[in-house]
N, C-alpha and C positions, 0 to 999 in steps of 0.2 A: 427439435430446436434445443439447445441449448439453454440448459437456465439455474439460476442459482440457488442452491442450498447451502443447508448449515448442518456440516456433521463434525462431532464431535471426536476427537485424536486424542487415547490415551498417551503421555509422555513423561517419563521417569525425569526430573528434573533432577541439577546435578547434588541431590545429596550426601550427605554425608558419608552415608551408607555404600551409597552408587561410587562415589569417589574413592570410597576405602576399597571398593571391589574391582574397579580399573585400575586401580592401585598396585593390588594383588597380584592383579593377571600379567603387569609388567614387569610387576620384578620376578617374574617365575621362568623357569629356561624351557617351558612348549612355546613354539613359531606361533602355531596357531590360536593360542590364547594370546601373546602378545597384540597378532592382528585384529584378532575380534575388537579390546580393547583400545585399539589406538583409533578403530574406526566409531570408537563409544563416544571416545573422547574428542575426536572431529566433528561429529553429530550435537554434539552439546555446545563448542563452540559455533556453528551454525546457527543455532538456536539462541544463542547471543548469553550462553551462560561463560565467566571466565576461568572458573578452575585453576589457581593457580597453583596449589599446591600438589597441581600432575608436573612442573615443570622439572625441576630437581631430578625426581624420578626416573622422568624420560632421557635425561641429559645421562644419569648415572647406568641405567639401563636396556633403553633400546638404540642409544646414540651407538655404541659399537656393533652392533650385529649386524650380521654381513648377508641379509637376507635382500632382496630385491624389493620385494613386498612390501616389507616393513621399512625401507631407506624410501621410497616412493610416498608412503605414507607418512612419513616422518615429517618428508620435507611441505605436505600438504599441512599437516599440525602447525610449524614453525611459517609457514605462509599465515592463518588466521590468528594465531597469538597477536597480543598487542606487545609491539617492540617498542612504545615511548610512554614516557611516564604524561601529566594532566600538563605539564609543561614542554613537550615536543622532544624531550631528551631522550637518549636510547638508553635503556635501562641496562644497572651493571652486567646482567646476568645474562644479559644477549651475547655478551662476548666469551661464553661456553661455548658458543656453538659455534664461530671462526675456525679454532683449530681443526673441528671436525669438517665442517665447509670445506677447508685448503685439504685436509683429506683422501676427503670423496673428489676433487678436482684434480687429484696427483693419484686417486685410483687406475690400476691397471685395468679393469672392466669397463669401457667407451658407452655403457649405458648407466652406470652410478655416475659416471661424467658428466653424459649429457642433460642426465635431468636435474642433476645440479646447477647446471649451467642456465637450464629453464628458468627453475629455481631464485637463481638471482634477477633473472628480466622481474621477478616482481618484486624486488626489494626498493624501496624505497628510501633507507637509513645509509648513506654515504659513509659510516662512522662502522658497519658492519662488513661493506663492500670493499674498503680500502685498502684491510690489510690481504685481503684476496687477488688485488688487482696484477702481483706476476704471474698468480697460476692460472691467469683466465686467459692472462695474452701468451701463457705455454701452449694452451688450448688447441691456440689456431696454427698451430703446424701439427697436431695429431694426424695419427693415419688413419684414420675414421672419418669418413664425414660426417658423420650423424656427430661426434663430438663437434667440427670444425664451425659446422653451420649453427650450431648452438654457442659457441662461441662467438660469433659473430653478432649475433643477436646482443648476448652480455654485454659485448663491450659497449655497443648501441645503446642498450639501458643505462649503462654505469655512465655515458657520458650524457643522454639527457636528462639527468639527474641536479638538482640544483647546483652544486658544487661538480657537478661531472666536470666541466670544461677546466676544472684546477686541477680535478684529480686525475685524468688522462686527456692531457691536453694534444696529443701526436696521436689521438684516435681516428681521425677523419686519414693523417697518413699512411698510418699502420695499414687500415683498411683497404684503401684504394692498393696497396702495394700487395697484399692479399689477393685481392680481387683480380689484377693481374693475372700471378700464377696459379691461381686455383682452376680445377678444370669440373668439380661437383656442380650439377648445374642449380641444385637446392641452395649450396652455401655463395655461389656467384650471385643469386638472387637476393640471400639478405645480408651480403656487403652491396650492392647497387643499393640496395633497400636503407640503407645504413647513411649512405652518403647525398644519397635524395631527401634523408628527414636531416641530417646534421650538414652536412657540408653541398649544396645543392651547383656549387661551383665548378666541385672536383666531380660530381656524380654529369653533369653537361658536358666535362671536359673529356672523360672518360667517354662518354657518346658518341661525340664526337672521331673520335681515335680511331674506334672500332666501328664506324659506321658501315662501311662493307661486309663487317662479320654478324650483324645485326640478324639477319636472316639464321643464322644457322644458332643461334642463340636457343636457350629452353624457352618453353612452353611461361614457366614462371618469371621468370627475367623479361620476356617481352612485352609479359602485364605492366610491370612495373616500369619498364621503358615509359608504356604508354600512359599512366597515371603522371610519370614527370614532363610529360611533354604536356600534357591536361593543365599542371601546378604553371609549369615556366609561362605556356603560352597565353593563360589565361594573364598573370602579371603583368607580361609584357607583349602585348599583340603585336608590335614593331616586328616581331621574330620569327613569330607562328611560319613563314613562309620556310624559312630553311627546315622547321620540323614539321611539317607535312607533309617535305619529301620522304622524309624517313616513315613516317605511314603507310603513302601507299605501298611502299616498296615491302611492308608486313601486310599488306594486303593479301600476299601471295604464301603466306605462312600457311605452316602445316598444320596447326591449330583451329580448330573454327574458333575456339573463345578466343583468341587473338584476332583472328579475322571479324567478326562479331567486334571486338570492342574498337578495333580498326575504323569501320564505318562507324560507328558510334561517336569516337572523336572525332573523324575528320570532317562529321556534320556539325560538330557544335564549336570547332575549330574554325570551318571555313565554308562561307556563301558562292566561292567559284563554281562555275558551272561545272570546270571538269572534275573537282571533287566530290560535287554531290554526286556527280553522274557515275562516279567509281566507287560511292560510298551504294550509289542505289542498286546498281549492278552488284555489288558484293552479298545484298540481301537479297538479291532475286537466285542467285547460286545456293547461298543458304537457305532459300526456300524449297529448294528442287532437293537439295543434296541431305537434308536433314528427316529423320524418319520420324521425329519426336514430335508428336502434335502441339505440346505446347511449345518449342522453341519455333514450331509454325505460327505458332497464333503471336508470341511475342512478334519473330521478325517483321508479319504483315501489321502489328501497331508501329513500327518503327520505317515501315511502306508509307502507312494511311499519314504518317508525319508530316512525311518529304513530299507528302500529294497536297498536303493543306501549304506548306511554305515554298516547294521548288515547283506546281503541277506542269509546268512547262517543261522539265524535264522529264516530269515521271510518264507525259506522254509515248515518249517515244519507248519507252519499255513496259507499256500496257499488255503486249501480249506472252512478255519474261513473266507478268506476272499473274496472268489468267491460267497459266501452266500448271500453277496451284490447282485446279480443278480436280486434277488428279487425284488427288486424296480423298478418301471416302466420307471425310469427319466431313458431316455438315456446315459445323460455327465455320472451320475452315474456307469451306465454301462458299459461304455467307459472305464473310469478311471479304471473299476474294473479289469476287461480284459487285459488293458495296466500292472498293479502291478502284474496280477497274471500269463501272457504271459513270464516274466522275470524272475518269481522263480520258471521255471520246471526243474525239474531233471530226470533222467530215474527211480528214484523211488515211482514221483507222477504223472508223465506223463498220467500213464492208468486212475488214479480219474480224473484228471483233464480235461483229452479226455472226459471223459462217464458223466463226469457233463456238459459240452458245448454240448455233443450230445444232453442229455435231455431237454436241454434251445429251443436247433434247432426244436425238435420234438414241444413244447411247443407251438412253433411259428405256428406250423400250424393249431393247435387246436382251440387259442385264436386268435377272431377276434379286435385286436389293430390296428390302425391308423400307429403306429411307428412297426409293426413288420417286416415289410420288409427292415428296417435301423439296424434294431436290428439281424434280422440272417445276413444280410451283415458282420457286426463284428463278428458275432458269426463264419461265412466261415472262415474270416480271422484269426479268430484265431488260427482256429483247421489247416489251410493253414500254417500257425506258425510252430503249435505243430508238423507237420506233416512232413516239413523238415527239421526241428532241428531230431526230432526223427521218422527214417522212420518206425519202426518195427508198429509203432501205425496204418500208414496210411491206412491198410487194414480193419479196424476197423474203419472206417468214411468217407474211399470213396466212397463206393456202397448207404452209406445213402443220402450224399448230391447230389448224381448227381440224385436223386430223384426231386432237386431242379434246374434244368438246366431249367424246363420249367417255374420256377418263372415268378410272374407278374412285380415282381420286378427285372429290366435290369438289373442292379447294384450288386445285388445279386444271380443272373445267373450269371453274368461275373466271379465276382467272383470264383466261382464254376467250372466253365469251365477249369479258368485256372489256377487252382487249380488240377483240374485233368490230364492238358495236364503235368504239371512239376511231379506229382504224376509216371506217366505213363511211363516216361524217366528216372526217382530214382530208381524206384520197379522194375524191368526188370517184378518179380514174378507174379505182380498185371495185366499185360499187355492184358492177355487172359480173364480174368474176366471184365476188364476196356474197353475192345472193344468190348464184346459183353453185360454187359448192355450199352453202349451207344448205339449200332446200335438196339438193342431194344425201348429205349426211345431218339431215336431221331427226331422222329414225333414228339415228345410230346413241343421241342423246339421253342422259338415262336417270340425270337431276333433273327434282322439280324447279330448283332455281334458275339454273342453267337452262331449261325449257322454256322460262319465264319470259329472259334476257333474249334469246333467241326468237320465240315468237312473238316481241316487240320489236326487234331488226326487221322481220319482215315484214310486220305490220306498215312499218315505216317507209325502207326503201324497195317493196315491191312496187317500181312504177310503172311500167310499161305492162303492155296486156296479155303478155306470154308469161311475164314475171308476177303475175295477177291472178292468171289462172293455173299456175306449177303451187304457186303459196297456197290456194285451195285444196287445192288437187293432195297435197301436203300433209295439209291439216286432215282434211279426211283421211284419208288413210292413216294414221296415226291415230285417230280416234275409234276407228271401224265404224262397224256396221249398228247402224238402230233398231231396239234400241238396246240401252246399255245394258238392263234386266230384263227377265220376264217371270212370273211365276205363272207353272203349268199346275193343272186340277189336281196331280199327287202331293202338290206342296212342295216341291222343287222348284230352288233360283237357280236359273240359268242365265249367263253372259252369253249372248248371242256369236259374240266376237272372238270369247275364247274357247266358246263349246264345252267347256269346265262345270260339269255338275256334281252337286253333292246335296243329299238328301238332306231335306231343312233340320227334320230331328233326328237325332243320332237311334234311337227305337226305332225309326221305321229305316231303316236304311236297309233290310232284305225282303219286307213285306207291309203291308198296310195293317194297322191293326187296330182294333177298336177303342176309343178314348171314352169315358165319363165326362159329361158334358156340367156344368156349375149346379145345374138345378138335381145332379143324379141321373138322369139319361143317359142311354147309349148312343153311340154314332160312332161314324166313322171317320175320320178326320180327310178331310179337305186341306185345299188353300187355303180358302176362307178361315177356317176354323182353326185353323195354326197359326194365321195370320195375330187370332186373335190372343190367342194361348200366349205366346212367342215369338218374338221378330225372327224372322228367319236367319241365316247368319249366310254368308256368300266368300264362296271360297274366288279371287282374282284369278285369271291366267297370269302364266310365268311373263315376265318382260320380253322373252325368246320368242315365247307366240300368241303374244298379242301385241298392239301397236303401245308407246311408250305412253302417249298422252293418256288411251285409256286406262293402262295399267294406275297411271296415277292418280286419275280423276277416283276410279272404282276403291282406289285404297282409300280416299274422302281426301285427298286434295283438291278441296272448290276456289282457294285463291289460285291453283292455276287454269281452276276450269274457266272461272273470272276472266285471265291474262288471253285462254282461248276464244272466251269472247266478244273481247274486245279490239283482238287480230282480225276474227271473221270482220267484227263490223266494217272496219278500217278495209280492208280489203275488198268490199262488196262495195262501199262507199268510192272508192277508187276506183272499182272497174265501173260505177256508173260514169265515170269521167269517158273512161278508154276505151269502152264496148259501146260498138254503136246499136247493138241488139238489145234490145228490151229486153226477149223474152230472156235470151242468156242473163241476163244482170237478176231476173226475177229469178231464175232456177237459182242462181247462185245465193239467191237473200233467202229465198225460203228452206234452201238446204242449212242456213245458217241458222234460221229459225227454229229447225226442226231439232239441231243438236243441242241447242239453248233451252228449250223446253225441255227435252232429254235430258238435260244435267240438271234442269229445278226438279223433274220429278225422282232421280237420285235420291239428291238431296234431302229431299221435303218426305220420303218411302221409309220406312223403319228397313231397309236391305242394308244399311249400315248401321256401324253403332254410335256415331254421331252424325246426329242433321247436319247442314248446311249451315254456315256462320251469315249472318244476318248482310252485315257489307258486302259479301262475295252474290249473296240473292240479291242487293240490289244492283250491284253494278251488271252482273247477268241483265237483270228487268229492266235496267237501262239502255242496254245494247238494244234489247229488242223493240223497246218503242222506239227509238231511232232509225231501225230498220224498217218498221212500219211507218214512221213519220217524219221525215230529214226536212232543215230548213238549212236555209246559205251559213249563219252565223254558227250554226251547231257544224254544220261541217266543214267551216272554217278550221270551229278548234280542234278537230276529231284530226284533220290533215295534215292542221299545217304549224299548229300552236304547242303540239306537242313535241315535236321537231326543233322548235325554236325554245323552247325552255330546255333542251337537252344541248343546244349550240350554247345557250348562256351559261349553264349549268359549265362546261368544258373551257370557255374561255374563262370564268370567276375560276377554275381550276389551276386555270398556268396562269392568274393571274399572281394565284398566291402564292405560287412556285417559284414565280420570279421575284414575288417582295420576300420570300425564306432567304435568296439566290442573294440580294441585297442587303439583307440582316446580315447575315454571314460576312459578308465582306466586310473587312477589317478598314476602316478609316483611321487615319492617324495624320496627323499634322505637324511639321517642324513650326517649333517657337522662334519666335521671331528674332534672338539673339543667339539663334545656336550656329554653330562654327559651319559654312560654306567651303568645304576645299575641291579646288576645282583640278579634275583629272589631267588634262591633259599639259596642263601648265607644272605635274609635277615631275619631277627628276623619275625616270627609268632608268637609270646606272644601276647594272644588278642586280635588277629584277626577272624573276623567270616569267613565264608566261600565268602561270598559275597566282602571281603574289598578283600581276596587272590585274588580273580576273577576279580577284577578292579584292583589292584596292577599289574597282568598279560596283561589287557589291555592297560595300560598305556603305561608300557614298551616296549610290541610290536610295541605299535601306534610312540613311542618315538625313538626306533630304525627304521623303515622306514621313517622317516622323517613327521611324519603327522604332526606334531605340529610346525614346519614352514614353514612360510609364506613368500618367496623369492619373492622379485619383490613389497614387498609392497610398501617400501618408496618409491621406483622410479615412481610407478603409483601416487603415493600423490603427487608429486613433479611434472608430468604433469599436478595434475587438477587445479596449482593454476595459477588464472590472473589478474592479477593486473588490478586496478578499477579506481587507480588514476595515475596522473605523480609525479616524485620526485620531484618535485619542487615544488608542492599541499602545505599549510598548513596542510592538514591532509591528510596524506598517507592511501590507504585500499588496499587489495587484498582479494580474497576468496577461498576458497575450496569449491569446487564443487563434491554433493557426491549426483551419482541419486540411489534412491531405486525403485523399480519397480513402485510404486505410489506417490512419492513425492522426493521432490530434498531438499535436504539441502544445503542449504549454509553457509558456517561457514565463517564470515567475520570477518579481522585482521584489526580495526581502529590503527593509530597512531597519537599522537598530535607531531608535529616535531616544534611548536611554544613554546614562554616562559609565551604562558597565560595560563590562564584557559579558557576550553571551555564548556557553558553552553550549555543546551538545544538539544543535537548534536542528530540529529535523523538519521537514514538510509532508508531514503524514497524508497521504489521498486515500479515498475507498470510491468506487463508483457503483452505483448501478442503472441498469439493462444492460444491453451488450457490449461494455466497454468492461477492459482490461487493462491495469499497471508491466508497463513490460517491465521494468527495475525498481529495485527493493531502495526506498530512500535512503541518502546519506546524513551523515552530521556534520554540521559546520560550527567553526566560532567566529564569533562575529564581533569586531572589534566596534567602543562607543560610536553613536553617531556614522557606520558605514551602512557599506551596499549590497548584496551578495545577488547575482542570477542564477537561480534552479529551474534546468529545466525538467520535464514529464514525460513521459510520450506514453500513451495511450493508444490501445489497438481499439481498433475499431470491426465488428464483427457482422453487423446487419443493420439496415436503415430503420433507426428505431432512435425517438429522443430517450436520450441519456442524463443521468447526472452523474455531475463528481462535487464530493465533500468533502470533507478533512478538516484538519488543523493544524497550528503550531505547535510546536512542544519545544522547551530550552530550560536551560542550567543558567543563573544568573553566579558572577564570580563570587559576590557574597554570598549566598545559600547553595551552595552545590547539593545538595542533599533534596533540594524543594525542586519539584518539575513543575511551570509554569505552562498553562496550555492557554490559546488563542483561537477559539471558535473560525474557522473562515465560513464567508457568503459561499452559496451553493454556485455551483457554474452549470446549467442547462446547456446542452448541446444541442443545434436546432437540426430538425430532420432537412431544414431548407437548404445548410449543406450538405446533402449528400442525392439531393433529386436536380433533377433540368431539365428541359422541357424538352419535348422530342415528339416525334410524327410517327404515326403509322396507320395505314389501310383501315377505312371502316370494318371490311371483311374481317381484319384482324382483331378490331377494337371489340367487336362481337364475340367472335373467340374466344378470345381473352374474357370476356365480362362473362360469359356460361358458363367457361373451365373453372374460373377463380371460386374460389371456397371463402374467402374471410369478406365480409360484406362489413361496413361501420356506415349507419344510415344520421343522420345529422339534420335535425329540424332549421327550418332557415328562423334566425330570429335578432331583427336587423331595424336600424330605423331609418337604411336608405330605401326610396320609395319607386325608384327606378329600377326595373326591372336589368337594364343594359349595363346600369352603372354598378349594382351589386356583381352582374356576371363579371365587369372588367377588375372589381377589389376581389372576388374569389381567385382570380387569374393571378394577379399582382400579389395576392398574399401565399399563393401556395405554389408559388414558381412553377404553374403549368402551363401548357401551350394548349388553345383549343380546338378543336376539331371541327367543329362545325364552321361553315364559312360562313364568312360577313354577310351574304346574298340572305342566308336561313335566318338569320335574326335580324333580319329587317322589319319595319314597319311595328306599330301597335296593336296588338289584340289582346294584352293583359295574360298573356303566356309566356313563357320562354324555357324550352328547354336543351341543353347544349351537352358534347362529351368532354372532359380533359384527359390531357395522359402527359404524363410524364416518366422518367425513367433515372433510375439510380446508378452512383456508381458501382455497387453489387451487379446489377443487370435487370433487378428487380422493373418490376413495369407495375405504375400506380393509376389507375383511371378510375375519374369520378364523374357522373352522371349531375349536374344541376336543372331540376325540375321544379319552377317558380310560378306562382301566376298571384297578380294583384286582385284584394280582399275587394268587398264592396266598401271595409272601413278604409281603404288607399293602401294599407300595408301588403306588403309582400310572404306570401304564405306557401309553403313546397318543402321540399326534401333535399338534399345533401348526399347523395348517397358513393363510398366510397369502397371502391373492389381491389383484392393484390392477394398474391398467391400466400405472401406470408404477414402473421398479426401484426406485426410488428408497426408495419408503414401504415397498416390501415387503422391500428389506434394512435401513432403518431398524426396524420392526416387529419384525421377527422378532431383530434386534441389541438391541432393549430387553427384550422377552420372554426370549430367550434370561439374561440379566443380571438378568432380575427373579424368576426362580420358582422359582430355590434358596430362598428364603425369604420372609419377610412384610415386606422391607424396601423 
């Protein structure tokens, strides 16, 4: 991470000494000691020192030298000087350096030309430019281009110059006449350029002319085309229709950035159907045709756009743009899946399934690094497709449960529970879905995923072939009982996977005599090792032995638990369907017998942890159940737990659909806004494209899209005042954060009857903000205004501050610098997080991986346990995770996930664990997780500030 220090920069300031020695170095005839020193002397003006008695000097001798270096240099020196005196005048001595200026513009070498010519674009002083002004417009018939297009440039300077329009008032002529015959496609670009900022008449009329030759134009010129068609058509929308033929037709340019900014304006140009649909198509080409990952990842945000405001267009090009797949980048992937999971209809549904199947099949062909993260998404999508439209699902469930035995956990789970919701939609699917699983469910090789599994069966094995295959199943996969044994040489043996290894490592080639506690000899036994030392038991491999036992034997007893509470459910159910007694008895007692077989696992020192307490009783449970069933207990066992897994799926799309409803954009036309009705209006001259935006507008016009309610009121909380009224100079700012930088737009006021010179707006910030520009000086006449604005980068989600002050010259004391303390301005982390969705599976993930924990005592005097979770929600702009169904009802507990997500990418989740006191108050923890400090001492520093109360 990034972070701030303070070190210390030795720096020769301009002394006397220092200046006598730059001094030296110029009047002396070595190049290279001149250079050293002109670069001394630029360095110190940097540094804000003014030297003036280097100017004479310079003027006398390095003004003639005919070096490159040093006239390059020069012209960088007489850039930073100050050329006006405290009164705005150009001081006498500027006018040495004209004669030299018209010089180097009348030199025969075309690069002391051109950079002279640079040179002037930053002049400022019209009083220096003037007498310059025939050898500039010599310029632009040189035989150089590199002079011509710097030329062109000058004169552009020299006429947006205050006085420019007196002093070359046939500049906008000159130029278009240029422009004509020039055939440099650099200097054609900044005369168009020229006539677009100064004459915007002759730069349309000129478009106009040559609209046919548009196309064969440069690469630079057809930028600039398309910036003045942006400036025109934004002024005057009446027009936009005849300049958006001219776009698409650069649609077809040789340039992608032409083509790229092509689509860019014709979206923000025009709502016609066939413009977006040429603007969308243009980014599905640049998705295919470009190799650059990130001009990938920009064009699909400039997809996910047109999917949010045109998606009835971007339909029809859902599969232009799953084409992306292609690429191996993951994000890429990701992004693709997410744009193209949003525009399924029942009528691309089937492409769109049979294109993620073949990606899925792809995965197991190609051996990649990232293919096991890559079908995970790929599950989840077609997991997607699958219950938005179920007719598909029959058509990708028998493929991926092929993948249940993934190496990849992640991507089994998925899968699994994908099947088990598949399995309860499909009633259909049910008979196919339970018998390939009890087929490949050896082949499963997570304890979760076994879990999930042998709860499907538990569930939908009904019929009594489907009853006794799920037995039949289970056993085999558990093997043979029982699970240990120890023989009289002290040997554990797995029956199942015939894997022996001698308990102590000493007798592993022969038996040998031990000292027994009291000093006796003996010989060691079972028994007596037993007692010495827990034996240690080496598992058979997963290859040959069945999977269940492998994992039970490793001390997984939560799914020896899940094992036994499938038997029950299974035995309980063939008491329904088997009209044989004894069979339903053979089948209870074989279930018995493995259930005792896993307590005495458990409860055996053959491992190195017991059995966890919960998992012993839900075992002990099964088994008195199987020895004792009543109607109401096997009510729950059958039928209740099915039914909370049906609620649990419908609260699911419940809230899928109220997200589905948030999202959606409502807007209302106010009640005196302008009705123009379509068809009542004149078509003379209209193409078909202006009707089709005429139609857009009006629609967009009538629902209300076109305003923005709440704007001002939001302006009006972000402004704070910097100073007190009583300050000489009043400030306040607006504060506007954009995802990467913060603008501050600051309101000076002089409330005094001076003038104030010099007035700077000094900032410093800290955490991870940054000043992109170095402040300026202004003078401030009595009683005025001035707007400065700031911009600030912004680098990680982490609250910031910015400080500063005033500083200024009053006209009486010039000598006295006056400073003005400003108010602090906090930047809240609340802009840069929002609230966002993702997978419990993931939210798990994420909470193990994450390293920075910030744990937060609750300490609050709301006494409602629901009402504190909805003001945590409300104050830290998260969404939460748990469904409304989980925090139902009162038990004086509550505990819930959030997550939210940064404009960085950063992911924030926080755990609220509450439960009310016997005194009524509310007592728990806060606890907040994120990959970097930053948001998690941010977080926890707003929570903390927010949950004393409802403010």
């Amino acid at each position: 991470m990034e972070k701030s220090c303070t070190l210390l920069v030795h720096f020769d300031k301009a002394t006397p000494a220092l200046a006598n020695e730059i001094k030296e170095s110029l009047e002396g005839n070595d190049v290279e000691s001149k250079i050293e020193a002109l670069k001394k002397a630029i360095m110190l003006l940097l540094n804000g020192e003014t030297i003036p008695q280097l100017f004479i000097t310079i003027i006398r001798y390095v003004l003639p030298s005919e070096d490159h270096t040093i006239q390059k240099l020069l012209l960088l020196y007489l850039e930073l000087i100050e050329k006006t005196d405290s009164k705005g005048k150009v001081l006498p001595e500027m006018i040495l350096i004209c004669q030299n200026l018209r010089n180097n513009l009348q030199h025969p070498n075309e690069f002391i030309r051109g950079v002279t010519l640079r040179f002037l674009c930053r002049l400022n002083e019209s009083e220096i430019v003037e007498p310059l002004l025939p050898s500039i417009l010599s310029n632009l018939e040189h035989r150089h281009p590199f002079v011509r297009r710097n030329a062109v440039l000058a004169v552009m300077s020299v006429y947006r110059l205050p006085q420019g329009e007196q002093l070359l008032d046939s500049a906008p002529e000159i130029v278009e006449k240029f422009l004509t015959s020039e055939q440099d496609s650099s200097s054609k670009r900044n005369a168009f350029l020229m006539l677009f900022n100064c004459a915007q008449d002759r730069a349309v009329d000129y478009l106009f002319r040559n609209v046919d030759r548009i196309a064969d134009w440069g690469e630079q010129l057809q930028m600039v085309v398309l910036e003045l068609i942006r400036k025109v058509c934004r002024a005057n929308k009446a027009e936009k229709g005849k300049y958006i033929k001219i776009i698409i037709s650069l649609l077809n340019a040789q340039s992608t950035a032409v083509v790229y900014e092509c689509a860019t304006t014709l979206v923000s140009l025009s709502s016609a159907p066939t413009a977006i649909r040429a603007a969308a198509n243009t980014y599905c080409q640049l998705l295919l045709s470009q190799s650059d990952n990130n001009v990938k990842l920009i064009v699909l945000d400039r997809l996910n756009e047109l999917r949010i405001s045109h998606r009835e267009i971007m339909v029809d090009l859902v599969m232009d743009v799953l084409r992306a797949l292609s690429t191996p980048n993951l994000d890429i992937r990701k992004k693709t899946i997410d744009i193209a999971l949003d525009l399924i209809t029942p009528r691309n549904v089937d492409e769109v399934v049979m294109m993620l199947k073949k990606e899925v099949v792809k995965t197991q062909n190609l051996e990649h690094e990232k293919n096991g993260e890559y079908r995970q998404m790929l599950v989840q999508a077609i997991h997607s497709c699958a219950i938005k439209f179920p007719e598909v699902a029959s058509t990708v469930v028998h493929l991926l449960m092929d993948f249940l035995g993934d190496s990849n956990v992640a991507s089994a789970i998925d899968v699994v529970v994908f099947v088990r919701e598949i399995i309860e939609t499909n009633p259909k699917l049910r008979v196919s879905i339970i018998t390939r699983l009890l087929d490949t469910f050896y082949q499963i090789r997570a304890a979760r995923v076994c879990s999930c599994a042998l709860w499907i069966i538990g569930e939908y094995c009904l019929s009594l072939s489907e009853v006794e295959t799920g037995i039949a199943s289970i056993k085999q996969c558990l093997g043979e009982l029982p699970f240990f044994t120890v023989t009289e040489e002290g040997e554990v043996q797995d029956q199942g996977a015939k894997k022996v290894q001698q308990v102590n490592s000493t007798t592993v080639s022969s038996r040998r005599p031990a000292i027994l506690a009291d000093g006796t000899y003996a010989t060691q036994s079972a028994a007596l090792e037993t007692a010495m030392s827990p034996p240690t038991f080496v598992q058979g491999s997963l290859s040959s032995t069945g999977n269940l036992r492998s994992l039970i034997l490793s001390g997984d007893f939560f799914l020896g638990a899940v094992v036994a509470c499938t038997l029950t459910k299974l035995v309980l159910r063939l008491e329904e369907v088997q009209p044989s007694k004894v069979e339903v008895n053979k089948a209870s007692t074989q279930a018995l017998l493995y259930m005792v077989s896993m307590l005495q696992l458990g409860e055996s020192s053959v491992l190195p942890q017991p059995i966890d307490n919960d998992s012993r009783d839900r075992i002990v449970l099964c088994m008195r159940l199987l020895c004792n069933t009543g109607d109401e207990v096997r009510k729950i066992w059958l039928q209740s737990c099915r039914e909370s897994f049906v609620k649990m799926l419908a609260d699911k799309q419940h809230r899928e659909t109220e997200e589905l409803k948030a999202k959606a954009q409502i807007s209302n036309a106010q009640p005196d806004d302008l009705i123009d009705f379509y068809h009542l209006k004149s078509r003379k001259g209209m193409s078909q494209l202006e009707l089709e935006d005429e139609v857009q507008d009006d629609l967009k016009r009538a629902t209300g899209e076109f305003t923005k309610d709440g704007d001002d009121a939001n302006k009006l909380n972000r402004i704070l005042q910097l100073t007190g009224f009583s300050d000489p100079v009043y400030a306040e700012a607006y504060v506007t954060v954009h995802h990467y930088d913060i603008v501050l737009d600051v309101t000076v006021i002089n409330r005094t009857k001076e003038t104030l010179q010099n007035l700077c707006l000094e900032l410093a910030t800290m955490g991870d903000l940054k000043l992109v520009e170095r402040p300026q000086n202004y003078t401030l006449a009595p009683e005025s205004s001035k707007q400065i604005k700031a911009n600030i980068k912004v680098s990680s989600t982490e609250t910031g501050v910015i400080f500063g002050n005033i500083v200024y010259e009053t006209s009486s004391n010039v000598l006295e610098r006056n400073v003005i303390v400003l108010n602090d301005i906090h930047i809240d982390i609340m802009d840069y997080i929002s609230p966002a969705s993702c997978a419990d599976v993931a939210f798990r993930t994420m909470w193990a991986e994450f390293e920075w924990e910030n744990k937060v005592a609750v300490n609050t005097v709301l006494q409602d346990e629901k009402e504190f979770l909805d003001h945590i929600i409300k104050s830290t702009n998260m969404k939460c995770l748990t469904p409304p169904s989980a925090l139902e009802g009162e038990c004086g507990f509550l505990a819930a996930n959030l997550y939210a997500k940064s404009v960085f990418g950063e992911d924030a989740l926080v755990n609220v664990s509450i439960e009310k006191q016997t005194d009524g108050k509310l007592g728990g923890y806060i606890r907040i997780r994120s990959k970097t400090q930053g948001i998690a001492l941010s977080l926890g520093d707003k929570i903390t500030l927010k949950q004393k109360g409802g403010s």
